[in-house]
Steps between C-alpha positions, in 0.01 A plus 500: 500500500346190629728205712506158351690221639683254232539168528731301370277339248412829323842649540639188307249512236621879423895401544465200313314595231216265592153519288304642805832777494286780315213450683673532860739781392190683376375485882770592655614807291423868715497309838754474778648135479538293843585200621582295776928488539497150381450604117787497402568142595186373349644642195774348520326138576327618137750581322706133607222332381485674157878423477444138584193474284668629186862479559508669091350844576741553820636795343163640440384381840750700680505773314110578582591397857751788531232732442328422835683784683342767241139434635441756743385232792506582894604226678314443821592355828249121601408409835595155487254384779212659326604365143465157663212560650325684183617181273367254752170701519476512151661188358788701327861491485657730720633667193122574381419617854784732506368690191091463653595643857786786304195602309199473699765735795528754254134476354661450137421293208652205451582387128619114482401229254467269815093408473554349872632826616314715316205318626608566850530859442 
């Protein structure tokens, strides 16, 4: 069973029912999940949005959002001074660097719908 490192892009396309959510679930399905610690938070950021965005579907918005803790992800201590380094090397957020340096530590794949990450990969 392979490592791959989530983002929070992909994760939220699979939580939220997002069109890309088939397509990302189908790559992460047999591997061990991981991700930097901060997931969870990004999720959250997500799922605020959503719930601003379409204050109608909140119901349905949290009720996919309590299914985050089902997904069998790893959380991962950062290195703060090397995420800021990484993201000013590479012209990413420190969030994106987190998940680059998590995954390129661990020699996994890393599955995100971020084409500025993934390019950095």
């Amino acid at each position: 069973m392979a490592d791959k490192v989530v983002d929070a892009s992909a994760l939220a396309a699979v939580i939220f029912g997002e069109p890309a959510g088939p397509v990302i679930e189908a790559q992460l399905t047999g591997h061990r999940l991981i991700a930097p610690a901060l997931l969870p938070f990004e999720m959250s950021s997500v799922c605020v949005k959503k719930l601003r965005n379409n204050p109608g579907e909140r119901d349905a918005i949290l009720a996919r959002f309590a299914k985050l803790p089902t997904f069998p992800i790893e959380l991962y201590p950062i290195d703060p001074a090397a995420t800021v380094e990484a993201a000013e090397l590479l012209s990413l957020s420190a969030y994106d660097a987190s998940y680059l340096l998590l995954a390129r530590a661990l020699r996994a794949g890393l599955v995100t719908l971020d084409t500025d990450l993934a390019r950095a990969m």
